[in-house]
N, C-alpha and C positions, 0 to 999 in steps of 0.2 A: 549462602552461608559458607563459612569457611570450611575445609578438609580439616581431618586431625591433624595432620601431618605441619599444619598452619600454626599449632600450640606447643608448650612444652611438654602437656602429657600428652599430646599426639604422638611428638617424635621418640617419648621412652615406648608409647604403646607398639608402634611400629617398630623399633627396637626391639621390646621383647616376642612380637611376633615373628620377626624372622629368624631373631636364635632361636626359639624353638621350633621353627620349622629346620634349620640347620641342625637340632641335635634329634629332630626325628619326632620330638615331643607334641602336643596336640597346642594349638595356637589358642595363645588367650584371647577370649572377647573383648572387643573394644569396649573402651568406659561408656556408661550410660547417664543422663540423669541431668539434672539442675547445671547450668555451668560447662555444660561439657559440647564442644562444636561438634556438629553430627558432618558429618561428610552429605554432600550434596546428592539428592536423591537421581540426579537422571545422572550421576559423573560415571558410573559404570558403561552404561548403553551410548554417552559421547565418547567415551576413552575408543568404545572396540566399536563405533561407526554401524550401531543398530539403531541408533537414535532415531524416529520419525519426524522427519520434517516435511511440513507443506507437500514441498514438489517430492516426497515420496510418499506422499498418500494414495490411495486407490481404494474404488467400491464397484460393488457389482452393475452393471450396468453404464460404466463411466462414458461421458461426453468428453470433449474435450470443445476448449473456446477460444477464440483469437478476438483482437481487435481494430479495426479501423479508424486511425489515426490520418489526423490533417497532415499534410503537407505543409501546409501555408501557414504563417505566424499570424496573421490576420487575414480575415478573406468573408465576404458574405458568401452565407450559402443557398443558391438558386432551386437546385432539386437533390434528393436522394433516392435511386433507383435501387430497388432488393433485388427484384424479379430475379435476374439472375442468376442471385446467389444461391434464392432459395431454390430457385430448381436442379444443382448440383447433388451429384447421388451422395448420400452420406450425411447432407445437408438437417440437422431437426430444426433449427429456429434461426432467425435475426430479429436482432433487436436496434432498434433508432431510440428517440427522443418518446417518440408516439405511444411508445409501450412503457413507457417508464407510468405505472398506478397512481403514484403519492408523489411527492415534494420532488422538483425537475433538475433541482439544484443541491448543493450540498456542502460543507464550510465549517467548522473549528469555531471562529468567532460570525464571521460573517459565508452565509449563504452564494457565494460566486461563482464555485464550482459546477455545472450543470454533471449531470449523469453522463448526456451525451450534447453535443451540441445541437441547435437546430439551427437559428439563423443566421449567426455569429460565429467564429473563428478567432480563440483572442492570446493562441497560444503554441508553435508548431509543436504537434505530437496530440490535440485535444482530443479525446475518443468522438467519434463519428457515429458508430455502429460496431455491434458484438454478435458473432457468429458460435453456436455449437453443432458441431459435427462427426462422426465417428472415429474421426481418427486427427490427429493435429497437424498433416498437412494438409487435407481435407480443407477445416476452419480454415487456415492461413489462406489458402487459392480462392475459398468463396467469401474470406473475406476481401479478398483484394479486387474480387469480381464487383463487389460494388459500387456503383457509377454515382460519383459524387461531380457535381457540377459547382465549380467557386467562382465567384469575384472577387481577386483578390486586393487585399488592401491595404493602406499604405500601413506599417508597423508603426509601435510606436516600443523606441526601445533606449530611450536617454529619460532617467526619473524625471531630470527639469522640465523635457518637452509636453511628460504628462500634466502640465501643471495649464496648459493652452493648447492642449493637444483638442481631438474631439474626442468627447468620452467613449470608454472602451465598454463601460457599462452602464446601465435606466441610473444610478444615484453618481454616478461621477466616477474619477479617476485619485479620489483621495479616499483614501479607506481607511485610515485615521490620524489626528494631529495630536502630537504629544512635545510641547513646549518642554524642553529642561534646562536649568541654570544651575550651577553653583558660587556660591563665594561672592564675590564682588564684578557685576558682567562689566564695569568703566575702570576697572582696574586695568594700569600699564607700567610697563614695567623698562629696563633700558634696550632692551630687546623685543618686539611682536613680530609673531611671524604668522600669517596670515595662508590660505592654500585651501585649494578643492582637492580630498583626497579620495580617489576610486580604489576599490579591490575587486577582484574576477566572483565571478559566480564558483558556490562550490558547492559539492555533492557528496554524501559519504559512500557511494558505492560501497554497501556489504558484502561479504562474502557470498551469503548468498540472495539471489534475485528475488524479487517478488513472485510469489507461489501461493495458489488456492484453493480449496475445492470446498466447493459449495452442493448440499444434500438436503433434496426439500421435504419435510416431515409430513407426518400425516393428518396434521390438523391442519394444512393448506401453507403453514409456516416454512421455514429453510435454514437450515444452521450451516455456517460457515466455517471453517477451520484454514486458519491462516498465523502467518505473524504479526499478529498487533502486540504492538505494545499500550493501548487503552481500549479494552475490548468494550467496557462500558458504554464509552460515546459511540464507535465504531456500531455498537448494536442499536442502539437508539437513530442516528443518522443513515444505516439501514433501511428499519423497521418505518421512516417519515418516508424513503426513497419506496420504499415498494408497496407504501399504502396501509400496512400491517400494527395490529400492536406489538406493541417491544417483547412482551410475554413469548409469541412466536418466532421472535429471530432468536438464533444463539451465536456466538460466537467463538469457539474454543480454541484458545491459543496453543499452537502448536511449537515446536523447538523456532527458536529467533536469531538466524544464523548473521548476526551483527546489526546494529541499529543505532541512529543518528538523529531522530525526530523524522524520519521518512516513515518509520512502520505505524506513525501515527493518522497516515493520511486510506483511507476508507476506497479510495477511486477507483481498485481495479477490484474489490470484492462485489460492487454493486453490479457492474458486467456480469458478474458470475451468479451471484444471488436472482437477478430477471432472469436470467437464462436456466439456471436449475427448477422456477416456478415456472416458468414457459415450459419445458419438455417435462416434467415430469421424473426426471434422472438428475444423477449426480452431473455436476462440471466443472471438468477442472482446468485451470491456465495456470505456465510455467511459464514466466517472461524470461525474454532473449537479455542481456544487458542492454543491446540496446533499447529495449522496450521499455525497461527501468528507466533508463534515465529519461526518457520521454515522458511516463507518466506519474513519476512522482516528482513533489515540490521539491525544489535546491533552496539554499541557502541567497538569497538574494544579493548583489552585486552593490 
């Protein structure tokens, strides 16, 4: 909602507020009522930078989580070794494929997304595995301790070649056809010009990065507090991911420090969500940029 300051009796209001603070006088109250733009309720706490967002949350007992990301834009995977990680001091849990309770996968229209990967690799940066540990370079080191074994394999990264490629996934590499026309399609004219036209991959890198913290409640549930922008689906694609009814997940939207259709994508709360019901404590992950851009969807090419 707009400021007063946005209206005409905004700007007389403010008007008369500051000449009578200039002659000493007591400040009239802003207008109320039918009609009238109220000033935005959190603009005070973002002006003076007390605002809470995500990556300034905190609770007692806090985790903290990292994650283990492919390398490889395609690659089968052979074995995943924990041992490792988990015997690092500091170490509470790791999580794979294996742990994941309910639905392995997760997707907006279509189901493609896995949680974590298990025998496939279909995209460099895919989460492998998720570490919480006491402190967050702790996570980072035993996440990175984990021994991942690939075969890697050949990509497939031209749309035409998908069309004869080998599928990347059990139903195929077309994931949906939408025929459009207008007008007259045999119409010419004294000029056609004909052309394959590419453009780059793009990203809206927000201000701020992806940030989480996930707190599992007492009825065996976990509420998340992040920036979505459709906390709805977000809660319900959850609640399938960790086996749970919906009733039990929450999701509370926290301040949304810029958003492009990225904060609609669920991928890095589900890391944090198993791993909050895995130990028992809050956990929370603050992505690097680069970690962002790794794990959430762009704008396709």
């Amino acid at each position: 909602m707009a400021g007063t300051a946005g209206t005409a009796e905004g700007a007389a209001t403010a008007t008369s507020v500051a000449s009578s603070a200039l002659s000493g006088g007591p400040a009239e109250p802003p207008p109320h009522g039918l009609g009238v733009s109220l000033p935005a309720a959190d603009a005070d706490a973002k002006t003076q930078g007390t605002y809470p967002y995500a990556a300034d949350l905190w609770a007692e007992g806090l985790l903290w989580a990292a994650v283990l990301r492919s390398p490889h834009p395609h690659a089968r995977i052979l074995s995943i070794d924990t041992a490792e990680a988990a015997r690092m001091p500091g170490v509470r849990a790791v999580v794979t494929h294996k742990d994941v309770p309910g639905d392995a996968a997760h997707g907006r229209r279509v189901a493609d997304r896995p949680v974590f990967a298990s025998d496939l690799v279909r995209h460099h940066g895919e989460p492998i595995a998720a570490v919480a540990a006491d402190h967050p370079d702790t996570a980072r080191l035993a996440a990175a301790a984990i021994a991942v074994e690939y075969e890697p394999l050949e990509p497939v990264t031209d749309p035409e070649q998908a069309f004869s490629a080998e599928p990347l996934h059990p139903d195929g590499n077309l994931i949906r056809h939408i025929p459009l026309s207008f007008g007259d399609p045999e119409a010419t004219g004294e000029v056609v010009v004909e052309g394959l036209y590419r453009i780059g991959r793009q990203d809206p890198a927000p201000i701020g990065a992806e940030a989480g913290l996930a707190v599992p409640r007492p009825d065996g549930g976990v509420e998340i507090y992040t920036a979505s922008t459709d906390p709805h689906a977000d809660r319900d694609l959850a609640a399938a991911c960790f086996g749970l009814e919906p009733e039990r997940v929450k999701v509370v939207v926290t301040g949304v420090p810029g958003a492009m259709g990225d904060r609609e994508d669920p991928g890095m709360q589900l890391p944090l969500g198993l791993l909050a019901l895995r130990t028992g404590h809050p956990v929370k992950l603050a992505a690097t940029r680069e970690e962002s851009f790794l794990s959430h969807p762009h704008r396709h090419p």
